[in-house]
C-alpha positions in Angstrom: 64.4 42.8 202.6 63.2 44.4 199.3 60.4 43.2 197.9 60.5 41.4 194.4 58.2 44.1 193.0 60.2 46.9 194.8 63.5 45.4 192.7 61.5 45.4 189.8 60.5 48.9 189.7 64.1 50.0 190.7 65.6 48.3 188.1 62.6 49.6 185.5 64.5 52.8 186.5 68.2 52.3 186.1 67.1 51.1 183.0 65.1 54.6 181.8 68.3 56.2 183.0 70.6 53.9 180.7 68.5 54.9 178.1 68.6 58.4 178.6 72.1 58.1 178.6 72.4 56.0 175.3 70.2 59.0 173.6 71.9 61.3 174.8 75.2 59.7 173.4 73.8 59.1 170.1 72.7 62.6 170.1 76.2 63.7 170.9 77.7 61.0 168.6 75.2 62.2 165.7 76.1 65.5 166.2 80.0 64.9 166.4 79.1 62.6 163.3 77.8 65.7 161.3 80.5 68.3 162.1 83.3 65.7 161.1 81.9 65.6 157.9 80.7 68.7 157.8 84.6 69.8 158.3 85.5 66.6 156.2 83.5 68.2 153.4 85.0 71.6 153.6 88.2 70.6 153.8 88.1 68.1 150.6 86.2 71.4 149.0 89.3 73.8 150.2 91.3 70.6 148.6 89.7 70.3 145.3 89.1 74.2 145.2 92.9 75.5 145.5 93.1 75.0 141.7 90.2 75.7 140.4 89.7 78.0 137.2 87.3 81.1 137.7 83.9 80.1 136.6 83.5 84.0 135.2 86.0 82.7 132.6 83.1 80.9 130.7 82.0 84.0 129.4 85.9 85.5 128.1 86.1 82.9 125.7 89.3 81.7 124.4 92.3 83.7 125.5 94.1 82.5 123.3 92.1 82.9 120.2 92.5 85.3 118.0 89.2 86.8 117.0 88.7 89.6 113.9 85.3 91.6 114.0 83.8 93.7 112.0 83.5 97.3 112.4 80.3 96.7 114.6 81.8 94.2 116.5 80.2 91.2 114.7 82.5 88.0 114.9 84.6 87.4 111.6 86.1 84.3 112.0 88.2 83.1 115.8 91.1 81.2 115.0 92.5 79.3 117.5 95.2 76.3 116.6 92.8 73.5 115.0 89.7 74.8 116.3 87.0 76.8 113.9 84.8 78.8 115.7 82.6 81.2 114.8 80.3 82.7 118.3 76.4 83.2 117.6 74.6 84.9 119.8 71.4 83.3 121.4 68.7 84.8 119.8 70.3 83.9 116.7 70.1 79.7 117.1 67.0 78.0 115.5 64.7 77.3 118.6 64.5 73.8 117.1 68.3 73.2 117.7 68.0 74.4 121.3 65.2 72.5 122.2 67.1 69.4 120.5 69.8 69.7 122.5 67.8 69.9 125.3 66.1 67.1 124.5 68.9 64.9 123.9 71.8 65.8 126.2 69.6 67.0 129.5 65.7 66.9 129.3 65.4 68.8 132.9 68.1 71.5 131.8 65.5 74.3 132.9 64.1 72.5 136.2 67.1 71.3 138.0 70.6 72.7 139.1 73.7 72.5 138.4 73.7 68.6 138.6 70.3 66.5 138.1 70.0 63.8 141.2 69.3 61.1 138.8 72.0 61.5 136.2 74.7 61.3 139.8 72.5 58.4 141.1 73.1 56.5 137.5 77.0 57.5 138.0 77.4 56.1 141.5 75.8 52.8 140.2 77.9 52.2 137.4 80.7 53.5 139.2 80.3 50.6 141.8 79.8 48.0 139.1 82.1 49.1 137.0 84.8 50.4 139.5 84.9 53.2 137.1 83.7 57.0 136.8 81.0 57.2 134.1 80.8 60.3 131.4 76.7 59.8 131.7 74.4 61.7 133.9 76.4 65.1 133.3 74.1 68.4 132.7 74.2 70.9 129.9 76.0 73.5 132.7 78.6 70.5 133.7 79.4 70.0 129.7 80.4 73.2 129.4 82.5 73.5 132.5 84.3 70.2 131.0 84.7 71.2 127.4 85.8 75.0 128.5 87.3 74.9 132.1 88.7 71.6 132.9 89.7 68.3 130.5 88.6 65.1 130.0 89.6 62.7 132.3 87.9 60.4 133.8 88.8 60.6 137.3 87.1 61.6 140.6 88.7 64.5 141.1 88.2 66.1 137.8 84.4 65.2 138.3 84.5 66.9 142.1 85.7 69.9 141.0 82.8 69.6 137.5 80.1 69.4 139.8 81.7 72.4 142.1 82.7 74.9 139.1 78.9 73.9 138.0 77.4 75.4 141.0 79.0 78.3 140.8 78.2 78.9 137.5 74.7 78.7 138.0 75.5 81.1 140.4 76.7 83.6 138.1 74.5 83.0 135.0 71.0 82.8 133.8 70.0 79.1 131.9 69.8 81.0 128.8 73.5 82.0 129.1 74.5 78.7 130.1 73.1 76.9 126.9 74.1 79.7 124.7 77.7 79.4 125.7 77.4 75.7 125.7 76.2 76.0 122.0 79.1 77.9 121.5 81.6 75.7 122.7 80.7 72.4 122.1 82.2 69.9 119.6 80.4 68.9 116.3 83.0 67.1 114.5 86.7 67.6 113.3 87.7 71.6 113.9 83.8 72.9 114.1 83.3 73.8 117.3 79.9 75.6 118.3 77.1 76.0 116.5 78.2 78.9 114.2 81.2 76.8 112.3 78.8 73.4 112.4 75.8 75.2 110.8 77.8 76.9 108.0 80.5 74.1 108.1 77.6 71.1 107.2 74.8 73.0 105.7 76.1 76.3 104.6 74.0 78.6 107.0 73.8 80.5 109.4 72.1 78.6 112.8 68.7 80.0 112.9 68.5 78.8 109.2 68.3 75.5 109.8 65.7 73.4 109.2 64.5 70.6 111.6 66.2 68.0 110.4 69.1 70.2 110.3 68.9 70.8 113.4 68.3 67.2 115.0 71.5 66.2 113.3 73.6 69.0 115.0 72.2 68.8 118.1 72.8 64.9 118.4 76.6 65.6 117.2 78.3 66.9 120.7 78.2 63.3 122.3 80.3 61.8 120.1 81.1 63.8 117.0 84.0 61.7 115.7 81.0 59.2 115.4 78.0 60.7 114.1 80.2 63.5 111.6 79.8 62.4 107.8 82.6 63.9 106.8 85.0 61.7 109.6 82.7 59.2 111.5 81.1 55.9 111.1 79.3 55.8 108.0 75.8 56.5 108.2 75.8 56.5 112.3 74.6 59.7 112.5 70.9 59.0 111.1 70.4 56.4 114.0 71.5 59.6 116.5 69.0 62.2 114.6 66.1 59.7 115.0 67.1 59.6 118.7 66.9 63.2 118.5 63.4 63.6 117.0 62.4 60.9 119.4 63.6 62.6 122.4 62.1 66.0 121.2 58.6 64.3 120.0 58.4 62.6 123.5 59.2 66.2 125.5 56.4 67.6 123.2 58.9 70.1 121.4 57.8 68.5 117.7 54.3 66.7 117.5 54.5 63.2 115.7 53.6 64.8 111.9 56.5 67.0 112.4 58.8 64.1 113.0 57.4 61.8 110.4 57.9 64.4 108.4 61.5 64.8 109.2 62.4 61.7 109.0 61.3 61.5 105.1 63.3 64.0 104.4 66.4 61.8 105.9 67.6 59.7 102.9 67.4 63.6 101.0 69.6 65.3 103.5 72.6 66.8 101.7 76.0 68.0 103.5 78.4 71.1 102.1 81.6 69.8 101.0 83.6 70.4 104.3 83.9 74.2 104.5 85.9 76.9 106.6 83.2 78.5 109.0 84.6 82.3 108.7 82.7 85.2 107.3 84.4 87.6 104.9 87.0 85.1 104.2 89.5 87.2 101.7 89.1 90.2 103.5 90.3 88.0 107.0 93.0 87.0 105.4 94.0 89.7 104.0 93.9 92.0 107.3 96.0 88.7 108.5 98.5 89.0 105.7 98.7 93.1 107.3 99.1 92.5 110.5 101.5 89.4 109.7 103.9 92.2 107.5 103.8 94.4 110.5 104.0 92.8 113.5 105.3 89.2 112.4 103.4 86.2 112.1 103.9 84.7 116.4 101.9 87.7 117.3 98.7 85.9 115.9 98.8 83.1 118.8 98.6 85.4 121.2 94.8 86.2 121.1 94.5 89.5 119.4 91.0 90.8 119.2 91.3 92.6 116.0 88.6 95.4 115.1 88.3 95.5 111.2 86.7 98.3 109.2 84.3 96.1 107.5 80.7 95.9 107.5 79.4 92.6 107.7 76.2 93.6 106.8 77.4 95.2 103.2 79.8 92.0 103.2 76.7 89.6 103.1 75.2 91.5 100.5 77.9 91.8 98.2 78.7 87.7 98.4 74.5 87.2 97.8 74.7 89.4 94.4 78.3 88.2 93.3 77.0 84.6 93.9 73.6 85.5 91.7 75.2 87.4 89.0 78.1 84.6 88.4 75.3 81.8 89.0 73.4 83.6 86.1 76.2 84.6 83.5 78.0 81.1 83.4 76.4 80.4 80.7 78.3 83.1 79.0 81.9 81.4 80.6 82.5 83.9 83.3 83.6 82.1 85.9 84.3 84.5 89.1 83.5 88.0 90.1 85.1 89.9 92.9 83.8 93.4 94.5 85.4 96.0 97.1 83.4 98.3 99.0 84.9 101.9 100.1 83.6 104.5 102.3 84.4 106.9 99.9 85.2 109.8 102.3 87.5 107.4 105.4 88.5 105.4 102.5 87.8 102.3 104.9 86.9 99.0 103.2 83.4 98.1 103.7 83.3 95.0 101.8 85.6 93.0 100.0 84.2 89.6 97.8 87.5 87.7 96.5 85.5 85.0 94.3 81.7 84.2 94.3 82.6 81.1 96.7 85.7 81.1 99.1 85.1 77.5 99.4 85.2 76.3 95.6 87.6 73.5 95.5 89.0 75.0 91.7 89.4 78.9 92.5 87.8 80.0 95.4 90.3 80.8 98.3 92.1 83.0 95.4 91.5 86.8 96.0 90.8 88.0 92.8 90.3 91.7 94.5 93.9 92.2 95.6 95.6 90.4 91.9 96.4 91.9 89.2 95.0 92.3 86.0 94.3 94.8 83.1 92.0 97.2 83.8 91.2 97.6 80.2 88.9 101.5 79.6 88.6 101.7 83.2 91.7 103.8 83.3 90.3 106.5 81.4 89.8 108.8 83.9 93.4 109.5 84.8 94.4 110.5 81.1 91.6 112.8 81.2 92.4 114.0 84.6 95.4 114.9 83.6 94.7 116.5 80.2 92.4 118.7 81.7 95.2 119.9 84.2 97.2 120.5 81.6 94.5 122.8 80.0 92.5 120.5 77.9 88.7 121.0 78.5 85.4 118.9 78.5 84.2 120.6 75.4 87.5 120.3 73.3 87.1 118.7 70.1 89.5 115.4 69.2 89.6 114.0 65.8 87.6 110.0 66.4 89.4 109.0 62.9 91.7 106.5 61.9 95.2 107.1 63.2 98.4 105.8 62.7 101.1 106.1 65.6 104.5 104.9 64.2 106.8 102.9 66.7 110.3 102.8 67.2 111.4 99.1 66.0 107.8 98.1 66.1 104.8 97.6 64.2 102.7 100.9 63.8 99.7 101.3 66.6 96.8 101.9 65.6 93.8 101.6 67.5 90.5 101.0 67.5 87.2 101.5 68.8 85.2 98.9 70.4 82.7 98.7 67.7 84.9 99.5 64.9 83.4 102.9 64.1 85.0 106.3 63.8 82.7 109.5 65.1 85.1 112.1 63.7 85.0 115.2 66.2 84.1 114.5 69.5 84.7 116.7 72.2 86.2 115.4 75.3 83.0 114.5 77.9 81.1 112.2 74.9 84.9 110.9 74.5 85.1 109.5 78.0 81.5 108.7 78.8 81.2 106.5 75.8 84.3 104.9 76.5 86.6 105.9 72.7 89.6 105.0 72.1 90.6 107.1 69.9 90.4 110.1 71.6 92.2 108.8 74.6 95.2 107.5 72.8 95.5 110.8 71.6 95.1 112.5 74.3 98.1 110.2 76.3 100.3 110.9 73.3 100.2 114.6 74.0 99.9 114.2 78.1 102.9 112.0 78.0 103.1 108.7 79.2 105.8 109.3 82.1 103.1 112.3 83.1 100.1 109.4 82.8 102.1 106.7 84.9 103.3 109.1 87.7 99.6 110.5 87.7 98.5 107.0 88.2 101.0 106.1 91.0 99.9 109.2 93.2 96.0 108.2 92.8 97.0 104.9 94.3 98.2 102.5 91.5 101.5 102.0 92.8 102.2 99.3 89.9 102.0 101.5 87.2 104.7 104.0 88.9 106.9 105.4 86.2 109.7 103.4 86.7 112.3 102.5 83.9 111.1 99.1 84.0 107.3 100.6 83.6 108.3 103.0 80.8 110.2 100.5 78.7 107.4 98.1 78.5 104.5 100.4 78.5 103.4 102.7 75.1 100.7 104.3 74.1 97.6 101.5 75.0 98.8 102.3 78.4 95.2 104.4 78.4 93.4 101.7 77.1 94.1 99.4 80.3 97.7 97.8 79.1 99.2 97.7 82.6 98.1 95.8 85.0 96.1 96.9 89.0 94.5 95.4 91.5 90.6 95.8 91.8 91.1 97.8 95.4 93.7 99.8 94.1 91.4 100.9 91.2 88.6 101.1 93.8 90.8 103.5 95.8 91.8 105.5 92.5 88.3 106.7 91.2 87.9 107.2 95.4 90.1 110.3 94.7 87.5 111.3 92.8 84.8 111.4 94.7 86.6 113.5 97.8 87.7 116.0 95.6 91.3 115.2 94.4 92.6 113.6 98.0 94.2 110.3 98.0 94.2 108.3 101.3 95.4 104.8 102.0 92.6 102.0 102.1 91.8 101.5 105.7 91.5 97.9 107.2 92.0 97.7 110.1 90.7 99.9 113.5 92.0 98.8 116.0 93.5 95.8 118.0 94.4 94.4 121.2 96.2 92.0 123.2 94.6 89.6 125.1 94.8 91.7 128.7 93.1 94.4 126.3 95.4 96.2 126.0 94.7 98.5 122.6 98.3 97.8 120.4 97.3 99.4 117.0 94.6 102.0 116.5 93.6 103.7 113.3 94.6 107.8 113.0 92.6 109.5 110.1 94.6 108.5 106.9 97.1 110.8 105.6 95.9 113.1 102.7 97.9 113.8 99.6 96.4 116.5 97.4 96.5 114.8 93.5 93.8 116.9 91.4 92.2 119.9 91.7 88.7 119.9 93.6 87.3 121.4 90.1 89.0 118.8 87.9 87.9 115.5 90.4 84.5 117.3 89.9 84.1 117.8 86.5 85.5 113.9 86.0 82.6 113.0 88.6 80.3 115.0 86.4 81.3 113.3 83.3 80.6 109.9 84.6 77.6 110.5 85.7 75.9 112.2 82.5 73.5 109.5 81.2 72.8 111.6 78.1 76.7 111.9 77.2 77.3 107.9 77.4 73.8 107.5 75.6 75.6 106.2 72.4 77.5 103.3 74.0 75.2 102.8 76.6 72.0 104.3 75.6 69.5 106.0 78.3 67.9 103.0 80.5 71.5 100.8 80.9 72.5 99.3 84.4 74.7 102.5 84.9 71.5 104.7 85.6 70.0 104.4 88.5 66.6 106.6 89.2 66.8 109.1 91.5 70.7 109.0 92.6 73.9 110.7 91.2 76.2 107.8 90.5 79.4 108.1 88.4 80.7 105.2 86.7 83.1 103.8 84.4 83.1 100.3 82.5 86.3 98.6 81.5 87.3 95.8 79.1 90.4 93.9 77.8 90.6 93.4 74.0 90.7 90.0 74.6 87.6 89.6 76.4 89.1 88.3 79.5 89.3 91.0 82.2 85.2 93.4 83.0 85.3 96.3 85.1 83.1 98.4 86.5 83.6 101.5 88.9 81.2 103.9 90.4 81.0 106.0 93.2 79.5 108.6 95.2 80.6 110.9 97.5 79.5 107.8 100.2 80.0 105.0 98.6 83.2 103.4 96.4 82.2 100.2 94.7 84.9 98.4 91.9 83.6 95.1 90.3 85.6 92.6 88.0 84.1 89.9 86.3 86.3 86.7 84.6 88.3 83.6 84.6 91.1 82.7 87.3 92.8 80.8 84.1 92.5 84.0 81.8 90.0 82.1 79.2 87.9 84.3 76.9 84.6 85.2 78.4 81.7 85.6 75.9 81.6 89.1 74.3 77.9 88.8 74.9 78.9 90.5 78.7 81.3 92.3 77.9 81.2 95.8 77.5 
């Protein structure tokens, strides 16, 4: 018989061999276990992947936006459906907007991944009490996969393929690239989308302009902008969410607590911009549109052109800051609005192009007083004394400055005047024209010709004054004087001829553009030259108009037409009746035509006019 402890020690054992076995099941079963869901894992990621957008897309923007640039490939203005965007690049954003957004919409942005463990831990929690998927807990990098690569929806799936598309993307880009496009794409309220169309569309400025208040209420608009906009949201709701802001950044040490006190003082103070358009050059956009919609139709526009313009945006800036401060500073005088075109005098491309002082006044502004037309008034001049001296005239022949009296059929005599009423009796031809005379110029039209005059004028560029029958039964003799009426670029374009030496050429817009593939569909050729003076005429009119001692008398030697140390030729222009001013100068670089006024043709004081 066995022995009690014999049984015991046999059964001790059987029982180290059934527990060999059981870890060596669980082993197997653990491993089986992992590969199921390993498999499991891959193939729901196969699943959820089939479909899924490239993450490389983040950085092509909008393929179906159509985006015009400047000449230097500077973003104009992206229009896409109901969307304003205008892109900024990073080193352009206020640091105290990035750091709010940080602050407020993902604290850890730079020390976690594509998905932070505690925002998905908060998710699954509310998910299983509220048998729903949560918005919260997503990233910066998971935003922007949502508001660029995928929609809305709150469903599993779409959140599955979020947190895939997120890793990739972090994958492909840098942080920095990340947040930068997720400024650029995010919602701040009705059709401003990124930080370019919010900062000018609220404040007026450009994003690294913005102050830090400024910045705390854009940064705390993307969660929910129909909420916290002023212009379309709950009243007043978005000063709880810029506290929140300044909170968030004071706690993460981005602000100390003086800087936020501060801030928040300034809240009750914090002023908006009547809603506004976020677009740079905003006549000259929609006047390459107007182009391109002439030539190609208006349906090729939603199909996400990238449009290459000839402007600068740089000269464009400029141009808007001066017309803005000039028109600020002559009200007073009731001038209303001033527009300016800019010409690269030898291309003929348009550099610049200011339609009013401010696109977005609610009375005038989106009217582009550069393309209407108006009298020029003595800004004309030139031509009729381009033309004399082609016809033999000289700069040193003598004209009688005297009362004159030119009869009319079926009409009232003409007889003009000078601006100031005098008469100069002889003058010769360059004092004539650089003081600006009537006199002399009627004169010299009546002998020219005024069919001669208008078809002179329509080759330089001014296509309305072309000698047709309608044109020469309307026009007479004040014809020289600015009593037919051009555009401000078309003037522009005219003295232009000038300055190459008696070639017209076409403005120049546009450069080039392509389709959305890239595909180029238009580019510029060198604009076709017409020969229209004489290299020695276009030069001795340059010369005139730039001889401060021969304007002296109208102008006297230290006017605004001198400038030290350059060569500039100019000529001034005004309507009798005080409601059109025009200025033109030029170099062989540079074209600029200015026109001062009133939208509703009221007088202007004589005061500035000259």
């Amino acid at each position: 018989m066995i022995s009690r402890r014999h049984r015991r020690k046999l059964s001790f054992i059987e029982l180290l061999k059934d527990k060999r076995k059981l870890q060596k099941y669980i082993i197997y079963g653990a491993i089986g276990l992992i590969a199921f869901l390993f498999l499991s894992f891959m193939v729901v990621f196969a699943w959820f992947s089939r479909d899924l957008p490239s993450p490389g897309k983040l950085a092509q923007g909008d393929q179906t936006a159509t985006i015009f640039y400047d000449r230097d490939g500077k973003v104009l203005f992206q229009m896409y459906k109901d969307k304003n965007r205008l892109p900024i690049a990073f080193k352009d954003i206020a640091g105290t907007l990035k750091k709010g957004t940080i602050a407020i919409e993902d604290k850890d942005f730079y020390k976690h991944g594509a998905i932070s463990n505690t925002g998905i831990l908060r998710s699954l929690i509310l998910l299983i009490l509220r048998q729903k998927i949560s918005g919260g807990g997503s990233t910066i990098t998971q935003q922007l996969i949502k508001n660029v690569l995928l929609d809305s929806q709150q469903t599993t799936t779409r959140k599955v393929k979020e947190i895939i598309l997120s890793y990739a993307a972090e994958e492909k880009y840098t942080k920095d690239q990340i947040l930068e496009m997720y400024l650029n794409e995010a919602p701040y309220g009705g059709s401003f989308y990124g930080v370019g169309s919010a900062a000018k569309g609220y404040f007026g400025k450009s994003p690294n302009q913005l102050s830090l208040l400024e910045s705390a209420f854009i940064a705390g608009l993307p969660q929910s902008p129909t909420v916290y906009s002023p212009f379309i949201g709950v009243k007043n709701a978005w000063k709880g969410r810029t506290k929140n802001v300044l909170r968030r950044m004071r706690e993460d040490r981005y602000i100390t607590p003086d800087q936020e006190k501060k801030a928040l003082a300034q809240m009750n103070s914090l002023t908006f911009s009547k809603s506004r358009m976020s677009i740079n050059a905003p006549h000259f956009v929609f006047y390459v549109k107007e182009l391109i919609e002439k030539e190609y139709g208006t349906k090729i526009l939603d199909q996400g052109l990238k449009i290459k313009t000839s402007l600068s945006l740089d000269v464009q800036q400029k141009a808007e800051k001066i017309v803005k401060e000039e028109i600020d500073g002559i009200k007073k005088f009731k001038v209303g609005n001033g527009a300016v075109v800019v010409l690269d005098s030898q291309s003929d491309e348009v550099l610049g192009m200011v339609g009013s002082y401010d696109y977005n006044d609610s009375e005038y502004g989106n009217f582009n007083s550069a393309i209407a037309k108006r009298q020029p008034g003595s800004a004309i001049k030139p031509i009729t004394y381009a033309l004399a001296l082609e016809k033999g005239y000289t700069a040193a022949t003598t004209l009688m400055d005297v009362k004159t009296v030119f009869p009319v059929k079926d009409q009232p005599d003409y007889v003009p005047v000078n601006y100031d009423g005098k008469f100069r009796g002889p003058v010769q031809l360059r004092f004539a024209l650089a003081n600006s005379y009537n006199i002399p110029a009627v004169k010299l039209v009546s002998m020219i010709g005024i069919s001669d005059f208008l078809e002179r004028a329509d080759l330089m560029g001014l296509h309305t004054l072309a000698p047709t029958q309608e044109n020469l039964n309307r026009f007479g003799l004040s014809i020289t004087l600015g009593g037919g009426e051009v555009t401000l670029l078309d003037l522009s374009n005219a003295f232009a001829v000038f300055a190459r030496g008696g070639v017209r050429k076409e403005p120049v817009a546009i450069l080039e553009i392509k389709d959305h593939n890239g595909k180029i569909i238009f580019k510029a050729r060198p604009s076709a030259e017409t020969k229209v003076l004489s290299r020695e005429i276009a030069f001795i009119i340059s010369h005139i108009l730039s001889d401060n001692n021969a304007r002296s008398d109208a102008f006297g030697l230290n006017s605004y037409l001198n400038i030290p140390g350059k060569t500039v030729a100019v000529k001034t222009g005004t309507t009798n009746d005080k409601k059109d001013n025009w200025a033109v100068g030029f170099t062989k670089g540079i074209t600029v035509g200015v026109w001062v006024g009133n939208n509703d043709n009221t007088v202007m004081d004589p005061r500035v006019t000259s």
